[in-house]
mmCIF file of the N, C-alpha and C atoms, coordinates in Angstrom:
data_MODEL
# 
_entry.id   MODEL 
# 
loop_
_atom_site.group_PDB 
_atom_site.id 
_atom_site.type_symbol 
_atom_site.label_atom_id 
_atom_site.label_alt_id 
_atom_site.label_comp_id 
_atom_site.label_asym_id 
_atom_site.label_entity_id 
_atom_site.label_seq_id 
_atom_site.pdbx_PDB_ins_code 
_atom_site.Cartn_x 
_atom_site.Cartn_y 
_atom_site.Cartn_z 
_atom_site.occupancy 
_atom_site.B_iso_or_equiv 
_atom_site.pdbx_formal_charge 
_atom_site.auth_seq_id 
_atom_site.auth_comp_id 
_atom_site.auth_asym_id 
_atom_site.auth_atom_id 
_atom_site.pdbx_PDB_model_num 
ATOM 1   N N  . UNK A 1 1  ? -3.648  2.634  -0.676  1.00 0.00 ? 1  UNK A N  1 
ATOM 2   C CA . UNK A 1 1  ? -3.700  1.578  -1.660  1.00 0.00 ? 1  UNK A CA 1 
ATOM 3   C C  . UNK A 1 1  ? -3.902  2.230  -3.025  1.00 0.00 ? 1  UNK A C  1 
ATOM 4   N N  . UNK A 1 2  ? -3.162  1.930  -3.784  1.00 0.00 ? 2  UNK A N  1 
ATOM 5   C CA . UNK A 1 2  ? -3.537  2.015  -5.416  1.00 0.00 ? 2  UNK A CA 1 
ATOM 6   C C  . UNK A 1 2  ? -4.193  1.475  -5.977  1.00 0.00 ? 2  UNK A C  1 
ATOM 7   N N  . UNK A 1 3  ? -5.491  1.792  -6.802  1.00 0.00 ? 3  UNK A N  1 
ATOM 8   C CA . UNK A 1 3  ? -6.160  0.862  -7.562  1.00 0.00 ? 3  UNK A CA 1 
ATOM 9   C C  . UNK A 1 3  ? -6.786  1.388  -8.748  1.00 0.00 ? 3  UNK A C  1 
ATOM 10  N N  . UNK A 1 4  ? -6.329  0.871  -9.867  1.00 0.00 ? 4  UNK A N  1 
ATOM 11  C CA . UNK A 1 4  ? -5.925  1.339  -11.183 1.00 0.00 ? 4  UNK A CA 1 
ATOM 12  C C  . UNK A 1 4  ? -7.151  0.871  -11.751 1.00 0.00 ? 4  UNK A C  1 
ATOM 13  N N  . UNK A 1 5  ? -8.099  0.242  -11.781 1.00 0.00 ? 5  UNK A N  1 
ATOM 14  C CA . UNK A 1 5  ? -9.631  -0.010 -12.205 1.00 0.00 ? 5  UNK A CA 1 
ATOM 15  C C  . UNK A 1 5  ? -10.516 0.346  -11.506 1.00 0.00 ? 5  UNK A C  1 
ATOM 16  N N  . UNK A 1 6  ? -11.438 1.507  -12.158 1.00 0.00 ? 6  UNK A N  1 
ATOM 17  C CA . UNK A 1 6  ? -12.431 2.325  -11.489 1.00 0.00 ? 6  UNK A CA 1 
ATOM 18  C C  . UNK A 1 6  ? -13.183 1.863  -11.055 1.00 0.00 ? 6  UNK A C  1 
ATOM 19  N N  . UNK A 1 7  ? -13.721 0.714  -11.074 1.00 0.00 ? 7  UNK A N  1 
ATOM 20  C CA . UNK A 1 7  ? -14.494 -0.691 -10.774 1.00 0.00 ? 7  UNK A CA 1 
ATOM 21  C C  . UNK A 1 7  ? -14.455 -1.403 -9.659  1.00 0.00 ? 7  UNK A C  1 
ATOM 22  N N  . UNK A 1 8  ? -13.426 -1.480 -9.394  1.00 0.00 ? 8  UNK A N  1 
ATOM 23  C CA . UNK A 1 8  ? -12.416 -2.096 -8.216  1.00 0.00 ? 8  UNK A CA 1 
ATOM 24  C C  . UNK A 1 8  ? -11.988 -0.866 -6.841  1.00 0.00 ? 8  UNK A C  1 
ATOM 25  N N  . UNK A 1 9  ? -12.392 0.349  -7.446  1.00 0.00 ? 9  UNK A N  1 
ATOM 26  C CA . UNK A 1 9  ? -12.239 1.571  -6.684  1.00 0.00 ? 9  UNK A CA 1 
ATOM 27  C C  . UNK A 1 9  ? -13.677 1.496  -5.968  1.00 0.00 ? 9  UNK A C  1 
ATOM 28  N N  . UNK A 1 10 ? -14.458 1.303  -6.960  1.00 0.00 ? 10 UNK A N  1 
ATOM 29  C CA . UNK A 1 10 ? -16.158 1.843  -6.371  1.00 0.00 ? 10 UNK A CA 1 
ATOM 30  C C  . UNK A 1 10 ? -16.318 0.861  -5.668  1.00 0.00 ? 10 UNK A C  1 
ATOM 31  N N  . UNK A 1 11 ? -16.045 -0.446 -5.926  1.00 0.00 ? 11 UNK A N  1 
ATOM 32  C CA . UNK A 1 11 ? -16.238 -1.466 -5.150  1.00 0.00 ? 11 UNK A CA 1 
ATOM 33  C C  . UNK A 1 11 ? -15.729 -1.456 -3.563  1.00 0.00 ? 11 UNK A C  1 
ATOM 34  N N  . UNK A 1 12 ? -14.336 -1.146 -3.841  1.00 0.00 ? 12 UNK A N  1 
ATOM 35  C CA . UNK A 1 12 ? -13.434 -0.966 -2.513  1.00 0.00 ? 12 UNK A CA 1 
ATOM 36  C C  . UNK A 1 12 ? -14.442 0.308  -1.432  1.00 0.00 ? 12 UNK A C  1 
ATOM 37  N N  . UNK A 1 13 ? -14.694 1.278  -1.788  1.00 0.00 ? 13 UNK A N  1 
ATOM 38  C CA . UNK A 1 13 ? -15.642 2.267  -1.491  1.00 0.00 ? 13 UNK A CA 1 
ATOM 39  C C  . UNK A 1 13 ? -16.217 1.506  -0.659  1.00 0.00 ? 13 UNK A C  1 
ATOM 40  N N  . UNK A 1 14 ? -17.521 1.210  -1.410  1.00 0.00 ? 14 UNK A N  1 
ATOM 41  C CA . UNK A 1 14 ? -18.593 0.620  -1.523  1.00 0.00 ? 14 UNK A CA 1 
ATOM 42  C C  . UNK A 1 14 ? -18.865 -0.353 -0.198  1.00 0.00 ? 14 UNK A C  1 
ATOM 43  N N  . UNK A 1 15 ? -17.726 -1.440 0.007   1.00 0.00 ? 15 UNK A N  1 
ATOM 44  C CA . UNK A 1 15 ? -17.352 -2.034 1.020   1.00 0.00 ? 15 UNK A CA 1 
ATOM 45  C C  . UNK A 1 15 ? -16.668 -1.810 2.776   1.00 0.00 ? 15 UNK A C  1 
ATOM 46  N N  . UNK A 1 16 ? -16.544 0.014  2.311   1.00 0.00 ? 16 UNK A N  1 
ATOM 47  C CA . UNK A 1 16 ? -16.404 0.942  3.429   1.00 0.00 ? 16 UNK A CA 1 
ATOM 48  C C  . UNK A 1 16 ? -14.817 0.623  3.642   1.00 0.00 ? 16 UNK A C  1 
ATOM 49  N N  . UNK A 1 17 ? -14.159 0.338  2.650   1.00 0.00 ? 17 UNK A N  1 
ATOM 50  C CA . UNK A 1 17 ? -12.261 0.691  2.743   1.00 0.00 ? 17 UNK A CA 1 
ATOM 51  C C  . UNK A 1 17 ? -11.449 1.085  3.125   1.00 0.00 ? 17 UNK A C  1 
ATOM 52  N N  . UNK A 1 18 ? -12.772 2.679  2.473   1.00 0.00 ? 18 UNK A N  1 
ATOM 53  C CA . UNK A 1 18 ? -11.490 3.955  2.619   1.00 0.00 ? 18 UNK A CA 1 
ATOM 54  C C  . UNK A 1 18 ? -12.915 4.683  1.452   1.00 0.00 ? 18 UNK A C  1 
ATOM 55  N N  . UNK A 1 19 ? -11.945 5.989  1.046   1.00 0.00 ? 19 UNK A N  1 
ATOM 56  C CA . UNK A 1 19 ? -12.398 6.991  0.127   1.00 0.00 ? 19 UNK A CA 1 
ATOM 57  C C  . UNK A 1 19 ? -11.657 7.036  -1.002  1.00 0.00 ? 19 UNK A C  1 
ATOM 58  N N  . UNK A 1 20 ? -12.038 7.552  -1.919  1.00 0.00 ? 20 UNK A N  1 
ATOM 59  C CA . UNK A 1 20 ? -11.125 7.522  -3.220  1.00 0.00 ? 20 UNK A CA 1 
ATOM 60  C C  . UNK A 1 20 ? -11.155 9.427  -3.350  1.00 0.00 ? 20 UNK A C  1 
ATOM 61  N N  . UNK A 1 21 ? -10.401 9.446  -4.187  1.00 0.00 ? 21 UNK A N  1 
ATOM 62  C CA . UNK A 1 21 ? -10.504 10.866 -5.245  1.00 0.00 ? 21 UNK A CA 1 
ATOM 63  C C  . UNK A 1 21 ? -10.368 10.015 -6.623  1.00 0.00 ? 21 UNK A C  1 
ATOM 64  N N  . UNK A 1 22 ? -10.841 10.487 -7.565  1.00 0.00 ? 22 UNK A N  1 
ATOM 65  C CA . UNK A 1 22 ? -10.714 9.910  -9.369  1.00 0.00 ? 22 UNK A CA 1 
ATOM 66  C C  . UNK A 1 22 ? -11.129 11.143 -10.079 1.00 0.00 ? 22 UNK A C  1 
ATOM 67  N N  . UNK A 1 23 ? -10.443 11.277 -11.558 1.00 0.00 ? 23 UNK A N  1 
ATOM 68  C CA . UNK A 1 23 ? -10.656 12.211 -12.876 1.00 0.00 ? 23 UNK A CA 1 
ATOM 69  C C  . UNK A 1 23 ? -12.195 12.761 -12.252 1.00 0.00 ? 23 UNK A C  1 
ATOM 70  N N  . UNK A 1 24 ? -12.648 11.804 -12.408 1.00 0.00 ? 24 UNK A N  1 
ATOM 71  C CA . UNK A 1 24 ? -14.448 11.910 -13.033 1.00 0.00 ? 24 UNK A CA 1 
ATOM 72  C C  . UNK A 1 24 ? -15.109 10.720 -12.015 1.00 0.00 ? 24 UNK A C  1 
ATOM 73  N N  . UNK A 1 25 ? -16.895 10.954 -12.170 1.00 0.00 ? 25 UNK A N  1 
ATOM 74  C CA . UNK A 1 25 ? -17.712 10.103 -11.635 1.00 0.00 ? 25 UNK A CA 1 
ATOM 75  C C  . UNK A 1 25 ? -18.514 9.719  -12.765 1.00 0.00 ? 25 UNK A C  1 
ATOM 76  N N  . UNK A 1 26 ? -18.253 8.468  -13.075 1.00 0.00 ? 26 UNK A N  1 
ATOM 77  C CA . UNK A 1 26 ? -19.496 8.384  -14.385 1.00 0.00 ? 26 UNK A CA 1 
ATOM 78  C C  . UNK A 1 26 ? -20.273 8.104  -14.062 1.00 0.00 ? 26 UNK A C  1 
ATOM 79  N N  . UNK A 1 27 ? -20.513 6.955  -12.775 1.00 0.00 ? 27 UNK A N  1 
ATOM 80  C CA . UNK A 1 27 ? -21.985 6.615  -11.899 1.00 0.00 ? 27 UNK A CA 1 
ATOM 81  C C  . UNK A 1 27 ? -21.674 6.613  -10.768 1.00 0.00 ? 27 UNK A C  1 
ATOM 82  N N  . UNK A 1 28 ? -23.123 6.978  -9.992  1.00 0.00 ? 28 UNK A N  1 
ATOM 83  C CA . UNK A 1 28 ? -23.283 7.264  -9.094  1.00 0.00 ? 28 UNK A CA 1 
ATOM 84  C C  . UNK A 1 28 ? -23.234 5.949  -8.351  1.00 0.00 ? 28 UNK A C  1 
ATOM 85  N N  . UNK A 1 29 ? -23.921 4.743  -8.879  1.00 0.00 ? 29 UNK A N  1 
ATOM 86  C CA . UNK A 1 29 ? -24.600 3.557  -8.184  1.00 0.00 ? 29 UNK A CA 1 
ATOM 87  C C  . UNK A 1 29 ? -23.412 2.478  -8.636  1.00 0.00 ? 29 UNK A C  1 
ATOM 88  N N  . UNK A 1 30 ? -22.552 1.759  -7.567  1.00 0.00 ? 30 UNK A N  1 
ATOM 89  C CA . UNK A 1 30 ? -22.013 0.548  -7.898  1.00 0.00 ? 30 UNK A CA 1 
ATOM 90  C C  . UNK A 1 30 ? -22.493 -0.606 -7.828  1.00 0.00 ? 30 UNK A C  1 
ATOM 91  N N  . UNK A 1 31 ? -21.783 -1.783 -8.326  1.00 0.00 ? 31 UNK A N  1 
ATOM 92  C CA . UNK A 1 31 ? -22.536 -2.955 -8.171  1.00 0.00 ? 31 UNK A CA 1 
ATOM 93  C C  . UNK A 1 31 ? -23.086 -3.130 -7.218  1.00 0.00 ? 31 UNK A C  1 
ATOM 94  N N  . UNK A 1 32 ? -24.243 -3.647 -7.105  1.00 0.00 ? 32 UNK A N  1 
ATOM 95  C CA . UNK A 1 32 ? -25.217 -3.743 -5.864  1.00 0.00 ? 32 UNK A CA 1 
ATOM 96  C C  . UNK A 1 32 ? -25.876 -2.820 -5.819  1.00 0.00 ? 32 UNK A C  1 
ATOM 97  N N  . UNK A 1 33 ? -26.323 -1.823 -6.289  1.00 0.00 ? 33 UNK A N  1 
ATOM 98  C CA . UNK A 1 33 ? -27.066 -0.675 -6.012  1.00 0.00 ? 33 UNK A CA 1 
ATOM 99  C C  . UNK A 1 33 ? -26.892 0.048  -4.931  1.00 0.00 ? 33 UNK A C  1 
ATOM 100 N N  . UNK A 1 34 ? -25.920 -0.273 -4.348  1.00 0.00 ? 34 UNK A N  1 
ATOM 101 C CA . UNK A 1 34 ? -25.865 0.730  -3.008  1.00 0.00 ? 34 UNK A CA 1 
ATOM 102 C C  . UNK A 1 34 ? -25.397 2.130  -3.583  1.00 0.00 ? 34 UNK A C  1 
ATOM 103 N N  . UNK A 1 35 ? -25.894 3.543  -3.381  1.00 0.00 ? 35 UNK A N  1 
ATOM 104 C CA . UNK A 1 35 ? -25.103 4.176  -3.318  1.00 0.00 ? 35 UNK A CA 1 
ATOM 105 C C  . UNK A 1 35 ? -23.905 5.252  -3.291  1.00 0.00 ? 35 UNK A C  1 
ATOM 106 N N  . UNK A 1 36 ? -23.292 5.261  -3.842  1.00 0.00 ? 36 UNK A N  1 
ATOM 107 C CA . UNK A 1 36 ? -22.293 6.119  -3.232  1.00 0.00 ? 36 UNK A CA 1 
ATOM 108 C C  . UNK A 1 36 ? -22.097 7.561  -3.329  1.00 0.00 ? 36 UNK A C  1 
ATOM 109 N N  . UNK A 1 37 ? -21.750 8.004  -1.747  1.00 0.00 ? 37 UNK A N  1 
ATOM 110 C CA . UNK A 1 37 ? -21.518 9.256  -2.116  1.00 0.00 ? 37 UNK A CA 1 
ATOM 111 C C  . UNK A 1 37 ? -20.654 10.336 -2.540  1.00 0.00 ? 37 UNK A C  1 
ATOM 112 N N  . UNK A 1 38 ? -20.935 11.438 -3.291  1.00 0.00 ? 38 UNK A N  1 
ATOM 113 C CA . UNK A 1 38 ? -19.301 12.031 -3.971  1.00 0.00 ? 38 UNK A CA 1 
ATOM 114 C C  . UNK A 1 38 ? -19.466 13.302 -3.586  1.00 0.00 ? 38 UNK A C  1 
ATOM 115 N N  . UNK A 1 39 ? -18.678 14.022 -3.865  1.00 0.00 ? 39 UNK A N  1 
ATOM 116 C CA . UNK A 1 39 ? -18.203 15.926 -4.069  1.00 0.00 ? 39 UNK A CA 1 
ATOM 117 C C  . UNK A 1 39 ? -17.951 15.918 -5.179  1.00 0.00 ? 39 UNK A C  1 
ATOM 118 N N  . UNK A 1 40 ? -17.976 16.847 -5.776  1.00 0.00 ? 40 UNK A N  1 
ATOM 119 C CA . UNK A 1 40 ? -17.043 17.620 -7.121  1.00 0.00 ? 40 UNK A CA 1 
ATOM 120 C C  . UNK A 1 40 ? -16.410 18.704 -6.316  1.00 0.00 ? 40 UNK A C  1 
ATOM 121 N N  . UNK A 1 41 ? -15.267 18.243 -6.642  1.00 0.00 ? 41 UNK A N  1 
ATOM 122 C CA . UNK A 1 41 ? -14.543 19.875 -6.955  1.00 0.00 ? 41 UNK A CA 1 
ATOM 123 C C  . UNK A 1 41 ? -14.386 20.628 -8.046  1.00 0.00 ? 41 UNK A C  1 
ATOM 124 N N  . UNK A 1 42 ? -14.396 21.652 -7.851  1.00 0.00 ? 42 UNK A N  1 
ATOM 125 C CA . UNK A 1 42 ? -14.670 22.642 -8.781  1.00 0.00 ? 42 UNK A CA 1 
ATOM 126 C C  . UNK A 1 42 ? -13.353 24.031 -8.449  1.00 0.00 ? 42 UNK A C  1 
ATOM 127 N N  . UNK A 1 43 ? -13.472 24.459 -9.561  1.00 0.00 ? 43 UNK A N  1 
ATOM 128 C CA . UNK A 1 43 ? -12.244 25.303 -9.400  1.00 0.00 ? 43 UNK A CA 1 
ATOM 129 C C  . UNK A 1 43 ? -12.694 26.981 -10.008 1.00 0.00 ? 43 UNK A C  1 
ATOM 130 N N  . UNK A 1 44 ? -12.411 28.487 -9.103  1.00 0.00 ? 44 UNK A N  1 
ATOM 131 C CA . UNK A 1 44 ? -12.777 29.392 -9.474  1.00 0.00 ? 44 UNK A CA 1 
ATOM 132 C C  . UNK A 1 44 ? -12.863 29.972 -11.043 1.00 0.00 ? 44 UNK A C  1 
ATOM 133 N N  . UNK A 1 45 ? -11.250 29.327 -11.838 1.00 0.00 ? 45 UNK A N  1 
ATOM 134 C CA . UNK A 1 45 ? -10.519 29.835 -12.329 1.00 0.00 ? 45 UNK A CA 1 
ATOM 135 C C  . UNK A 1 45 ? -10.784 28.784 -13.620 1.00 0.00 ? 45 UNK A C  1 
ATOM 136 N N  . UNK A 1 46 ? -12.085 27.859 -13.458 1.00 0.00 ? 46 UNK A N  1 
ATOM 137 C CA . UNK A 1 46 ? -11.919 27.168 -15.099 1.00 0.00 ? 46 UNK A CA 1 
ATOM 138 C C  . UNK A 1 46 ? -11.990 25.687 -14.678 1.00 0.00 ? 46 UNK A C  1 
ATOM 139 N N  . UNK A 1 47 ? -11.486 24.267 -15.131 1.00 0.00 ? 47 UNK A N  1 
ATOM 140 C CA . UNK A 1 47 ? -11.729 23.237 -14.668 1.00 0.00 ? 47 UNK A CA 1 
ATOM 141 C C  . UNK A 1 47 ? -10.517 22.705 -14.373 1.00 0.00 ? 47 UNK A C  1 
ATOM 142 N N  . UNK A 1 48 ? -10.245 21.534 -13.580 1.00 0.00 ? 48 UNK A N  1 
ATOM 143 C CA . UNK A 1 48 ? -9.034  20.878 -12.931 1.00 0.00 ? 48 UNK A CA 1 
ATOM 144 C C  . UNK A 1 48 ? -8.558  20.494 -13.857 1.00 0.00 ? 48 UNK A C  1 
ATOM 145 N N  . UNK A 1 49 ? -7.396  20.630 -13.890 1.00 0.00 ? 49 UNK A N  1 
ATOM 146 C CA . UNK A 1 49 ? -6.515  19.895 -14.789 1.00 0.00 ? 49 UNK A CA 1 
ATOM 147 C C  . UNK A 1 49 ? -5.125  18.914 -14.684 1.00 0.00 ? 49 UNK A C  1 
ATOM 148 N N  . UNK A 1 50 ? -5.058  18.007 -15.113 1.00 0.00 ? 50 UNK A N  1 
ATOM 149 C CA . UNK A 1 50 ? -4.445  17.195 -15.009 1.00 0.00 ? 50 UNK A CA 1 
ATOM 150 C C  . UNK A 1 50 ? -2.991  16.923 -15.333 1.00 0.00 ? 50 UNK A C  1 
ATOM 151 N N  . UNK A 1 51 ? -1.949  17.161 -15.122 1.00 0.00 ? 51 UNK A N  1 
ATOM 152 C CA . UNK A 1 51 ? -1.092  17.103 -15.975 1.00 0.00 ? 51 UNK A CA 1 
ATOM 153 C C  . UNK A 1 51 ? -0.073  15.823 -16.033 1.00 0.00 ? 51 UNK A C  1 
ATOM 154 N N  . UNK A 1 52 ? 0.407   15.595 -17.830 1.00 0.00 ? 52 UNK A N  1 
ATOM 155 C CA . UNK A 1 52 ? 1.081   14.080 -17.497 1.00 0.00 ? 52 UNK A CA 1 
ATOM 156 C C  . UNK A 1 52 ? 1.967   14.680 -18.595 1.00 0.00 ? 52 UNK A C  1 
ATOM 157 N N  . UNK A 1 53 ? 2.764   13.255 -18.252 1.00 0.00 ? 53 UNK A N  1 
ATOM 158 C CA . UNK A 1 53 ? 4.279   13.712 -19.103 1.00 0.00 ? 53 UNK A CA 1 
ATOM 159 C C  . UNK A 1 53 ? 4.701   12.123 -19.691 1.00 0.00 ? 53 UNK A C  1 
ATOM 160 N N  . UNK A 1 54 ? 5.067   12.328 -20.917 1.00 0.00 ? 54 UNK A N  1 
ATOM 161 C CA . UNK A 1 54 ? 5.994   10.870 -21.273 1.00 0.00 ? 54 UNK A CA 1 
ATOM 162 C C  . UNK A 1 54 ? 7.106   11.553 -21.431 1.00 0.00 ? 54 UNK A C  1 
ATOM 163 N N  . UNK A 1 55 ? 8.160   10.273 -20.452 1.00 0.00 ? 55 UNK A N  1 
ATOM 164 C CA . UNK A 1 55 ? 9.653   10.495 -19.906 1.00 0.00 ? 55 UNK A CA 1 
ATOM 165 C C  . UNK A 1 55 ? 10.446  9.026  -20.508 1.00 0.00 ? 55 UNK A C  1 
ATOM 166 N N  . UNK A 1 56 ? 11.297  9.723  -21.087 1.00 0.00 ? 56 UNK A N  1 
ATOM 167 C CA . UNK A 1 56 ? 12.156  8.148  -21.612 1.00 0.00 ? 56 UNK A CA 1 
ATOM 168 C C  . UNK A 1 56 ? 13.523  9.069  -21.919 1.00 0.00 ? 56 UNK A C  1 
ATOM 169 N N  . UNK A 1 57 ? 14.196  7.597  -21.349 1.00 0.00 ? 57 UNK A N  1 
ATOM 170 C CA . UNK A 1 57 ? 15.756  8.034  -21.192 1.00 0.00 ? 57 UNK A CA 1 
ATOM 171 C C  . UNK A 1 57 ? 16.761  8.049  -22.831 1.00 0.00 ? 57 UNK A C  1 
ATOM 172 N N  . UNK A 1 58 ? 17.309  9.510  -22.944 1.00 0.00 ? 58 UNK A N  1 
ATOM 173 C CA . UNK A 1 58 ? 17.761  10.117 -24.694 1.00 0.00 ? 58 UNK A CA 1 
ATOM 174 C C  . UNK A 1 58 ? 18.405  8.710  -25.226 1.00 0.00 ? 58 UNK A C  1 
ATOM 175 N N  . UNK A 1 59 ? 19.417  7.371  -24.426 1.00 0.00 ? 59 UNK A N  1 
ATOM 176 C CA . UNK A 1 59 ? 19.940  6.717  -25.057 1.00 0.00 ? 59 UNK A CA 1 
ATOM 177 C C  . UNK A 1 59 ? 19.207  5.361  -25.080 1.00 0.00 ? 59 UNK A C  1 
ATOM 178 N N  . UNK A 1 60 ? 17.879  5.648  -24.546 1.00 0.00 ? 60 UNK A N  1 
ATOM 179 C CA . UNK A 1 60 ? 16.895  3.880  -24.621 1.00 0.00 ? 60 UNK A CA 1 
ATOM 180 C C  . UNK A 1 60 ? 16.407  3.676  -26.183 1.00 0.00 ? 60 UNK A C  1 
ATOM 181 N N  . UNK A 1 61 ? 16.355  2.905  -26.375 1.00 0.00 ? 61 UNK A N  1 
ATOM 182 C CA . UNK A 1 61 ? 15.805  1.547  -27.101 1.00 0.00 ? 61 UNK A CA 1 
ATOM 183 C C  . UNK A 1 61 ? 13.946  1.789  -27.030 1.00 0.00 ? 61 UNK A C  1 
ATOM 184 N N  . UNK A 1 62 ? 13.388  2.709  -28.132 1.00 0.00 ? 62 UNK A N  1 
ATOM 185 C CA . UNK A 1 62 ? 12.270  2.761  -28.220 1.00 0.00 ? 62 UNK A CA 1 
ATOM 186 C C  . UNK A 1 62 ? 11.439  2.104  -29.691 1.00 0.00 ? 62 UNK A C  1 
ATOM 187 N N  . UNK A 1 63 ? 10.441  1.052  -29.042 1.00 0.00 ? 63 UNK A N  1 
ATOM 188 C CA . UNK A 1 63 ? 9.766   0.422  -30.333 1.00 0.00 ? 63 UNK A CA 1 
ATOM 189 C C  . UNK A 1 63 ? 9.133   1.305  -31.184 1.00 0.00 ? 63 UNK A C  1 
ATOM 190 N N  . UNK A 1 64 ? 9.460   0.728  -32.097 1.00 0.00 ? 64 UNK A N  1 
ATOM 191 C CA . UNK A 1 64 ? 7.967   1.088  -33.288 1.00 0.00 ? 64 UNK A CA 1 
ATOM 192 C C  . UNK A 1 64 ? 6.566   1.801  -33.001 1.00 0.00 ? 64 UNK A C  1 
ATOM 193 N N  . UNK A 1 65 ? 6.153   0.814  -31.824 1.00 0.00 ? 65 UNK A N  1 
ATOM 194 C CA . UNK A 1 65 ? 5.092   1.120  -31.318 1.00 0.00 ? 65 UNK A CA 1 
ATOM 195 C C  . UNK A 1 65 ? 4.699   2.391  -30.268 1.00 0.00 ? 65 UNK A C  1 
ATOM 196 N N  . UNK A 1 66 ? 5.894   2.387  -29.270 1.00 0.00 ? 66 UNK A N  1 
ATOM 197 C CA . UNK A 1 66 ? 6.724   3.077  -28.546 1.00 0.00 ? 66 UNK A CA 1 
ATOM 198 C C  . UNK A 1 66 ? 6.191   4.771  -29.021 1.00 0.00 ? 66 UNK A C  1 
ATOM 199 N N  . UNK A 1 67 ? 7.115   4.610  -30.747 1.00 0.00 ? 67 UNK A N  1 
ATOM 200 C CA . UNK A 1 67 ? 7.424   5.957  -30.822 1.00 0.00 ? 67 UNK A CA 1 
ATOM 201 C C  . UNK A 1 67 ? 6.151   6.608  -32.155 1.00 0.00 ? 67 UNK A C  1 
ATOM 202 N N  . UNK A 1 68 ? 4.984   5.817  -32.360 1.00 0.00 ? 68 UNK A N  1 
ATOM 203 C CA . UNK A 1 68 ? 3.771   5.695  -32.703 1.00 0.00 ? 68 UNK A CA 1 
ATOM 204 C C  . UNK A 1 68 ? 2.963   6.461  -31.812 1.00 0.00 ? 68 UNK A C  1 
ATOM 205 N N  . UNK A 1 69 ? 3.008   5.552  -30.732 1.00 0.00 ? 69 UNK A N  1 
ATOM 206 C CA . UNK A 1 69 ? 2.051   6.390  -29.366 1.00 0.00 ? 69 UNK A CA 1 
ATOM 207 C C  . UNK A 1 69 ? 2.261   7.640  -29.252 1.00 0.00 ? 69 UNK A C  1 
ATOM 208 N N  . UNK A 1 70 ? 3.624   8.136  -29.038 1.00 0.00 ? 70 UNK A N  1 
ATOM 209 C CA . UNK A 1 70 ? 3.921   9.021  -28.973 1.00 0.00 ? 70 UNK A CA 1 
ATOM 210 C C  . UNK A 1 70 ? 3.515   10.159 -29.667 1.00 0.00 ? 70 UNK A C  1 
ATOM 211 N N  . UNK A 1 71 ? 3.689   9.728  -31.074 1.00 0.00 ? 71 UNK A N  1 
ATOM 212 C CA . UNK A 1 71 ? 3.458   10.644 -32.167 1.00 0.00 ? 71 UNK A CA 1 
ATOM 213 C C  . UNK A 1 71 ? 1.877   10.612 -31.934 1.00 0.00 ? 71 UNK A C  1 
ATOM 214 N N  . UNK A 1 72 ? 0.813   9.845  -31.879 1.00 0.00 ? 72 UNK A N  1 
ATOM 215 C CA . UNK A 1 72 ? -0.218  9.870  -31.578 1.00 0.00 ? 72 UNK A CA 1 
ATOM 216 C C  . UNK A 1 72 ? -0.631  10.785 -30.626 1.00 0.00 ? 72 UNK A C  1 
ATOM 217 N N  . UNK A 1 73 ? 0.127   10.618 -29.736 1.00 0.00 ? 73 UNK A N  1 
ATOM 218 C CA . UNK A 1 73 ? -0.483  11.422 -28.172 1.00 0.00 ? 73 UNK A CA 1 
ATOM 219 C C  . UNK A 1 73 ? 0.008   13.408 -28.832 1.00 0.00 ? 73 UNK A C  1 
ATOM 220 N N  . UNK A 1 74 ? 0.627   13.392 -29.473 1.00 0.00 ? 74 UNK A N  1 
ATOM 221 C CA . UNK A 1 74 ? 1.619   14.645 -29.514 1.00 0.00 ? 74 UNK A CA 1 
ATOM 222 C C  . UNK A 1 74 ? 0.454   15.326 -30.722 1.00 0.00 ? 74 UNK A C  1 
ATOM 223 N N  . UNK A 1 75 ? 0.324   14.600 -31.584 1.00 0.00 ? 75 UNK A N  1 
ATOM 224 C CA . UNK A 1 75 ? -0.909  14.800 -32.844 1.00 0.00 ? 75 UNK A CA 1 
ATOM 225 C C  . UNK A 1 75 ? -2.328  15.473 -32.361 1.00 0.00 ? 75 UNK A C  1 
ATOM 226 N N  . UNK A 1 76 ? -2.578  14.502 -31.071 1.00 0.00 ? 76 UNK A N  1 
ATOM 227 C CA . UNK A 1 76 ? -4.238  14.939 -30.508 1.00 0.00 ? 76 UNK A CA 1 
ATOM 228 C C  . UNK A 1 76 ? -3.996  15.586 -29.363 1.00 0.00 ? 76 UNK A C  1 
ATOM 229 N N  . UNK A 1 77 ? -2.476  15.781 -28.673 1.00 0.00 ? 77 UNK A N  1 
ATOM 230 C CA . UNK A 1 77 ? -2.697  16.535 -27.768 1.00 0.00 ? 77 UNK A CA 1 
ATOM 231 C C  . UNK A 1 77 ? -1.421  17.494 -27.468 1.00 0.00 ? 77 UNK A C  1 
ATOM 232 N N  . UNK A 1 78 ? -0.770  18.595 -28.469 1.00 0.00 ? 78 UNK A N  1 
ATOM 233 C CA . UNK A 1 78 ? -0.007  19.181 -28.570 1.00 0.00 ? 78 UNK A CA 1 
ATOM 234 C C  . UNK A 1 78 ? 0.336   20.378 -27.405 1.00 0.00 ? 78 UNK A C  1 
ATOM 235 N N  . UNK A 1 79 ? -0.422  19.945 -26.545 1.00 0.00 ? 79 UNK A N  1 
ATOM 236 C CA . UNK A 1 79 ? 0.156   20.552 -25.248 1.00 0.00 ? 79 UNK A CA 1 
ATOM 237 C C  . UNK A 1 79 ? 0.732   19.364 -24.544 1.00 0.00 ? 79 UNK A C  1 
ATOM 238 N N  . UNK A 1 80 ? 0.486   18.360 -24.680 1.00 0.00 ? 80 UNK A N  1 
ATOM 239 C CA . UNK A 1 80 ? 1.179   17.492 -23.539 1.00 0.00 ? 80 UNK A CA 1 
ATOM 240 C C  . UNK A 1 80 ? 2.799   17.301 -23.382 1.00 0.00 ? 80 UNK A C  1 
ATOM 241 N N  . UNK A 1 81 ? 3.422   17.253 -25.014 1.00 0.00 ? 81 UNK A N  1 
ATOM 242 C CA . UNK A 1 81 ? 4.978   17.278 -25.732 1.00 0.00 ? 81 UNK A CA 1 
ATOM 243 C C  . UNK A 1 81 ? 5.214   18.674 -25.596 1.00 0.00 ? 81 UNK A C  1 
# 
């Protein structure tokens, strides 16, 4: 299952679901105070890293906004472009 709110992850947990993996743990305790238990992984060589990509097709139709973000994301994070 996919579940795109970290909230809705701990919860699902929480309720004995399944297990998750996520980025990060910001708390330990979900609603209800029960709780939960985690690992970190950890890596020899430095910290995990994530990698993402924005993909858009050379002849689409990109907004204003669109090509803002972009420039935004490329500004604060000039490894990602």
């Amino acid at each position: 299952m996919k579940i795109r709110n970290l909230g809705q992850v701990l919860l699902s947990v929480q309720q004995g679901l399944g297990i998750t993996i996520c980025p990060s743990m910001p708390f330990v305790k979900a609603a209800g105070g029960e709780k939960i238990y985690y690992f970190s992984l950890a890596c020899e060589n430095g910290p995990v890293v994530r990698k993402t990509a924005i993909l858009y097709r050379k002849d689409s139709y990109l907004s204003v906004a669109e090509k803002i973000l972009i420039w935004m994301i490329h500004m604060y994070y000039p490894s990602v472009l």
